[in-house]
C-alpha positions as a printed Julia matrix, in Angstrom:
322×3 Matrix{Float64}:
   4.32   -6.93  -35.41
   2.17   -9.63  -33.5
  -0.64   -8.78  -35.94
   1.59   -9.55  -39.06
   4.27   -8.25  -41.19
   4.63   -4.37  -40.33
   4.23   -3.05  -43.75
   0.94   -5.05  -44.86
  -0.48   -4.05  -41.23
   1.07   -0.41  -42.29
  -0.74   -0.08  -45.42
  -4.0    -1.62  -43.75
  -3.67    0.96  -41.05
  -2.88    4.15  -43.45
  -3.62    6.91  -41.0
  -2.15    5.5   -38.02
   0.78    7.44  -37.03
   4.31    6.19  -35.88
   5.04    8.9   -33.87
   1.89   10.01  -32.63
   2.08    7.62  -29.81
   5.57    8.34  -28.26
   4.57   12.36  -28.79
   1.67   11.15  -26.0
   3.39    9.29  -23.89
   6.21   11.69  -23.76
   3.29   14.36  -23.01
   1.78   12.5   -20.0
   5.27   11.86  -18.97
   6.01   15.36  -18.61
   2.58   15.9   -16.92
   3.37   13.4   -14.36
   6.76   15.38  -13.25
   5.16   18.33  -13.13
   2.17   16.56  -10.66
   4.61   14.86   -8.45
   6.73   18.44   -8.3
   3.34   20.51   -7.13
   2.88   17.44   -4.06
   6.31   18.92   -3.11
   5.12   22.26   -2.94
   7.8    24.09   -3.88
   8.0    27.4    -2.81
  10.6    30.47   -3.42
  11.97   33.59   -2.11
  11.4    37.18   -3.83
  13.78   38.44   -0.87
  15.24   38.42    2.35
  13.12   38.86    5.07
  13.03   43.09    6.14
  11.36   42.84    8.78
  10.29   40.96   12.22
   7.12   41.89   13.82
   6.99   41.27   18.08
   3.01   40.5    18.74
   1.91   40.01   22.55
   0.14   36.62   22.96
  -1.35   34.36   26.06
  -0.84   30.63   26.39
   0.47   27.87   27.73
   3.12   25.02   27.61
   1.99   21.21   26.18
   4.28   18.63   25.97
   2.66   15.63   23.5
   3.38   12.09   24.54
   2.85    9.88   21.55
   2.68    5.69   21.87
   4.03    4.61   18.34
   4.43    1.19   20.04
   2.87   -1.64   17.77
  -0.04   -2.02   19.27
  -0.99    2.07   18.04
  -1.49   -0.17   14.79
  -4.13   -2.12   15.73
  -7.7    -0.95   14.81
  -9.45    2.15   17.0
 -12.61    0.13   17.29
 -14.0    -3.13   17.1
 -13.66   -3.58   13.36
 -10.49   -5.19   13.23
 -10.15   -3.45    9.89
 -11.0    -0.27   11.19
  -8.68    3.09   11.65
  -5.74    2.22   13.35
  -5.22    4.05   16.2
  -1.93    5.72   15.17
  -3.96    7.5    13.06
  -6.72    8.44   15.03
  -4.12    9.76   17.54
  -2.98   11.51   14.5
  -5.97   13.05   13.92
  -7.09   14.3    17.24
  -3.59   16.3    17.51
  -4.0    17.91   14.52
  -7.39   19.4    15.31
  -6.03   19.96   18.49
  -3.0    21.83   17.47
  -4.97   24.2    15.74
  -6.54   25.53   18.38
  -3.26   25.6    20.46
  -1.86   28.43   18.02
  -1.57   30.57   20.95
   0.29   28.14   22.95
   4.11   26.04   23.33
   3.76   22.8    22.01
   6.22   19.9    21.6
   6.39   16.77   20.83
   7.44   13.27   22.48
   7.47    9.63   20.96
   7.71    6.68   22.92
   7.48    2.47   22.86
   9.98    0.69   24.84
  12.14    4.33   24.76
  10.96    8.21   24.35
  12.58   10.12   22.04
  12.21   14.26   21.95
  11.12   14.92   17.99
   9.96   18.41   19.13
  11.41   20.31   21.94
   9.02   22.94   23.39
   8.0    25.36   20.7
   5.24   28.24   19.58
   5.74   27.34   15.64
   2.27   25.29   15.58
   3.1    25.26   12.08
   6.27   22.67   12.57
   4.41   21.2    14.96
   1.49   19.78   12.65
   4.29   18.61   10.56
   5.91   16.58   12.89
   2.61   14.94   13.99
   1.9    14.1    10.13
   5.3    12.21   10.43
   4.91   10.1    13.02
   5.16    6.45   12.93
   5.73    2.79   14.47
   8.92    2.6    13.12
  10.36    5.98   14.86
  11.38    3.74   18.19
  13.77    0.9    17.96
  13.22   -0.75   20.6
   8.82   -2.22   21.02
   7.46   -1.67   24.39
   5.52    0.62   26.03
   7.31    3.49   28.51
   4.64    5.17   29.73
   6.74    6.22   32.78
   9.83    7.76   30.97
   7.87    9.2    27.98
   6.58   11.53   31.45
   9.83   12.2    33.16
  11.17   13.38   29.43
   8.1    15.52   28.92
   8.85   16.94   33.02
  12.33   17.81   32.04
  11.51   19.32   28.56
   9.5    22.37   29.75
  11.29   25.8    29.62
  12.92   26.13   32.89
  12.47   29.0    35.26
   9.18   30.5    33.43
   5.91   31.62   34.36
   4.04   29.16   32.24
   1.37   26.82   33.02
   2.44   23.18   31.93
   0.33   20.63   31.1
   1.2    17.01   29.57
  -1.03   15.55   27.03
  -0.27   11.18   26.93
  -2.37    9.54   23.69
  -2.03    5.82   24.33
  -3.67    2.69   24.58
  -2.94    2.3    27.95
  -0.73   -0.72   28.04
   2.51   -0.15   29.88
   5.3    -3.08   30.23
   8.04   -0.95   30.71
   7.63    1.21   34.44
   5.7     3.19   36.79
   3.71    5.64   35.01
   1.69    6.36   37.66
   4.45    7.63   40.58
   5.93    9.81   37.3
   2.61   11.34   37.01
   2.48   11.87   40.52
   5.77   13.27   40.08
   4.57   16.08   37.29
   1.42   16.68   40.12
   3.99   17.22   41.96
   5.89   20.05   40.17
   2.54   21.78   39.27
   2.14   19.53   35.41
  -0.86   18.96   34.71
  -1.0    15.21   33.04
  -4.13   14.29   30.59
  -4.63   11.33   28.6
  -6.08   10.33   25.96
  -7.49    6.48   25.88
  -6.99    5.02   22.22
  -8.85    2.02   21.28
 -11.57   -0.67   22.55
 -12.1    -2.1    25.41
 -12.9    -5.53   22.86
  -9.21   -5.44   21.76
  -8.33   -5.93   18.25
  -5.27   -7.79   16.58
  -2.27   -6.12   15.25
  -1.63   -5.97   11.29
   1.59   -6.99    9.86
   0.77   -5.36    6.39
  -1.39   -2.19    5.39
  -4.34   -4.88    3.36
  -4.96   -6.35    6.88
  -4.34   -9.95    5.67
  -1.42  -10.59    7.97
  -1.88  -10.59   11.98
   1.0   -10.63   14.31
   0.58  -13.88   16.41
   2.68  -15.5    19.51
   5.48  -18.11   19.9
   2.47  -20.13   19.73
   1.06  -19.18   16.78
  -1.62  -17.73   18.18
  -3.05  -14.09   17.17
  -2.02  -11.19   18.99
  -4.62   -8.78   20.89
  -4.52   -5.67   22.39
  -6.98   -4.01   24.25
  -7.5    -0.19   25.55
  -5.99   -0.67   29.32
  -8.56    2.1    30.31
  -8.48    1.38   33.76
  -4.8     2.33   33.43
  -4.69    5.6    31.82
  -7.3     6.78   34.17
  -5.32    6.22   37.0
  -2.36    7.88   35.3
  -4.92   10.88   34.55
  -5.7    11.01   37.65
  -2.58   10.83   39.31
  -0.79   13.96   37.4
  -4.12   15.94   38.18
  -5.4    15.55   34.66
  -8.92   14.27   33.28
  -9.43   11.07   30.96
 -10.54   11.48   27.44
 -11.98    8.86   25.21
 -10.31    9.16   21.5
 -13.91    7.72   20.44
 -15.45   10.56   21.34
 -16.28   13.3    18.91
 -15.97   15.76   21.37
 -13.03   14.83   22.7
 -10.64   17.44   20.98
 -13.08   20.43   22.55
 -13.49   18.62   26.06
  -9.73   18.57   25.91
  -8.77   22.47   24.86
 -11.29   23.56   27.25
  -9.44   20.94   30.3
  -6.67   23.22   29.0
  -7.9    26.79   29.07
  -8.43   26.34   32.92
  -5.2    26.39   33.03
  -3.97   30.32   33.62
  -2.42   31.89   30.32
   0.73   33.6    30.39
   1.46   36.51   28.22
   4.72   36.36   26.38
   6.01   37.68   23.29
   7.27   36.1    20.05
   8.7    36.84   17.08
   6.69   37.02   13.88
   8.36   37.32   10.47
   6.63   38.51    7.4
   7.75   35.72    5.1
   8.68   36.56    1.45
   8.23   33.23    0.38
   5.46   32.18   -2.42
   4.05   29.42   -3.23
   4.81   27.68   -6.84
   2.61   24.38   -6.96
  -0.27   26.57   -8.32
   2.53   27.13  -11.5
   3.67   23.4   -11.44
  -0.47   22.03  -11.74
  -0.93   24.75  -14.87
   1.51   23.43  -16.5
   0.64   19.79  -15.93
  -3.07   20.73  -17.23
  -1.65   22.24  -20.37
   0.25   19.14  -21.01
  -2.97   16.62  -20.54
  -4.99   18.93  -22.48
  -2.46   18.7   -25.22
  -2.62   15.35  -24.96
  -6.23   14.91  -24.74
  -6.66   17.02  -27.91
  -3.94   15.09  -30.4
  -5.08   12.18  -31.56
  -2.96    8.17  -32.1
  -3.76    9.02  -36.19
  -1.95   11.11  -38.49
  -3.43   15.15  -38.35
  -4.47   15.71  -41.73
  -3.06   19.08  -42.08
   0.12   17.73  -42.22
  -0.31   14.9   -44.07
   0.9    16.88  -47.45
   4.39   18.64  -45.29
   7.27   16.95  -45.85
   9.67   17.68  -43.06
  12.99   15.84  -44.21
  12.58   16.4   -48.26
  15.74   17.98  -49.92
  15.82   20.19  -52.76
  18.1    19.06  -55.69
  19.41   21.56  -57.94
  18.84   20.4   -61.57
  21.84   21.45  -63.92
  22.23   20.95  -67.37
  24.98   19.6   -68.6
C-alpha cells in the first residue's frame, strides 16, 4: 500500500503471493518455540526409579564462601572492561567442582550478610548449578562480611564426622563488616582448614552500573568508585585458618588449589547412587526446529507454480434444465 493502490501493485507483482509470507513467519515462529524449549532442556521419565546403587567413595568436606558484594563486579584485571570478577570466581569453581566429584561441597554467599544457598552436599551436580546462579543481587544488604561468611561455613559442616574440612573464601579481599581474621583463627582452631582465593588487581578498577560498561558507580562526590584486590588481607586470613593464598589470575590456580586439598586425609563414606530413568528431549525439540527452518528456507515469498492452476475454495454448481 505505500507503493500505490494494492491492485495496480497486485497485477505488477503477479507471482507474489499473499499468503506466502505469513506461512513463513508462522514457520520461523514455530521454530523459535521449539529453540527456546530445547535451552530448557526438558527431560522425562520412562519410569520410576528400581533401583539405588551404594558405591564406597573417599573425600572430603568444602564449604564455598562466595563475595557477591558489588565490588565482585568490577573488572578481574586492569582493563576496566575486562571479566568481572564475579565471573571469574564463577569460573574457577566450576573447574574446581569437577574435580571435587568425590567430595561434600556447599555453598555460601555473602556481602554485608551470608546466606547458606547450599548446605553441605555430595550432588556436585546441584552444586555447579548453584554456582551458575550466583549473583550481586542474591544479598540485600552491600558490604563485605568476610568474618560471618566463616563462622556460617564453621557451623555448616556435618557435625560429629570423621571428615576433613576445609573452607574455600573467593573474594577481593575488602572487608568493612568484622574480624575475618580471629574467625579464621577460629576454624584453625577446630581443625578447618581456610583457603582463599584473591580476585582482582592490585591497580583497582571501577565498578559498572550497567552490563555495556558506560555507567561507573561514583561517590557523594561524584567521584568514580575503585576497588582494589586487598591482597595483603586475604593472605593474612589464609594464613590465619591454616590455608594457602591463591591468585584467581593464575592459570594454575584451580590445580594448585585441589592439590592444597588432597593433603588433606580422605574419608571413606558411602552414598547413594540412583540409576536415573530420565532422558533427555532437547535433542527432539532442535529436530524439529531444523525441520521447520528448512521448510522455510525451501518455500519461497512467490506463488509455487504447481499450484497456481488448484483452486482450493471453487464450488461446483449443478446445472439443471428447466
Amino acid at each position: 500500500m505505500k507503493f500505490g493502490k494494492l491492485n495496480i501493485v497486485s497485477s505488477l507483482m503477479p507471482n507474489s503471493s499473499k499468503y506466502m509470507g505469513w506461512i513463513k513467519i508462522t514457520l520461523e515462529c514455530i521454530a523459535l518455540v521449539f529453540i527456546i524449549l530445547a535451552l530448557s532442556r526438558p527431560y522425562t521419565t520412562t519410569g520410576e526409579v528400581t533401583n539405588t546403587e551404594e558405591e564406597q567413595t573417599r573425600g572430603i568436606e568444602v564449604m564455598i564462601c562466595m563475595d557477591v558484594s558489588n565490588s565482585m563486579l568490577a573488572s578481574s584485571s586492569d582493563d576496566p572492561k575486562g571479566v568481572s570478577r564475579l565471573q571469574r570466581a564463577k569460573f574457577i569453581l566450576e573447574k574446581l567442582i569437577d574435580k571435587m566429584s568425590d567430595d561434600k561441597v556447599g555453598l555460601i554467599v555473602f556481602a554485608g550478610d551470608a546466606y547458606t544457598q547450599l548446605p553441605i552436599t555430595s550432588d556436585f551436580v546441584s552444586a555447579k548449578m548453584f554456582v551458575n546462579g550466583i549473583t550481586t543481587d542474591m544479598v540485600p544488604t552491600q558490604g563485605t562480611a568476610i568474618g560471618a561468611a566463616i563462622d556460617m561455613a564453621i557451623n555448616s559442616f556435618t557435625p560429629e564426622s570423621d571428615f576433613q574440612k576445609a573452607i574455600i573464601l573467593i573474594t577481593d579481599g575488602e572487608n568493612f563488616e568484622d574480624n575475618a581474621i580471629e574467625e579464621a583463627k577460629r576454624a584453625a582452631d577446630a581443625g578447618i582448614q581456610v583457603d582463599v582465593i584473591g580476585v582482582g588487581s592490585g591497580k583497582g578498577a571501577p565498578i559498572p552500573l550497567n552490563a555495556n560498561h558506560t555507567e561507573f558507580m561514583k561517590d557523594y562526590n561524584g567521584n568514580q568508585v575503585m576497588t582494589a584486590l586487598n591482597e595483603s588481607m586475604a593472605r593474612d586470613i589464609a594464613k590465619a585458618g591454616n590455608g594457602d593464598y591463591f591468585s584467581a589470575s593464575s592459570n594454575s590456580v584451580v590445580t594448585d588449589l585441589n592439590d592444597k586439598l588432597d593433603e588433606l586425609g580422605k574419608t571413606e563414606y558411602t552414598r547413594k547412587k540412583a540409576s536415573s530413568p530420565a532422558g533427555e528431549l532437547f535433542p527432539l525439540a532442535i529436530l524439529i526446529a531444523l525441520i521447520f527452518i528448512t521448510i522455510d528456507g525451501i518455500l519461497p515469498y512467490c506463488k509455487i507454480s504447481w499450484l497456481k492452476n488448484i483452486n482450493f475454495f471453487t464450488s461446483k454448481l449443478n446445472d439443471e434444465k428447466i
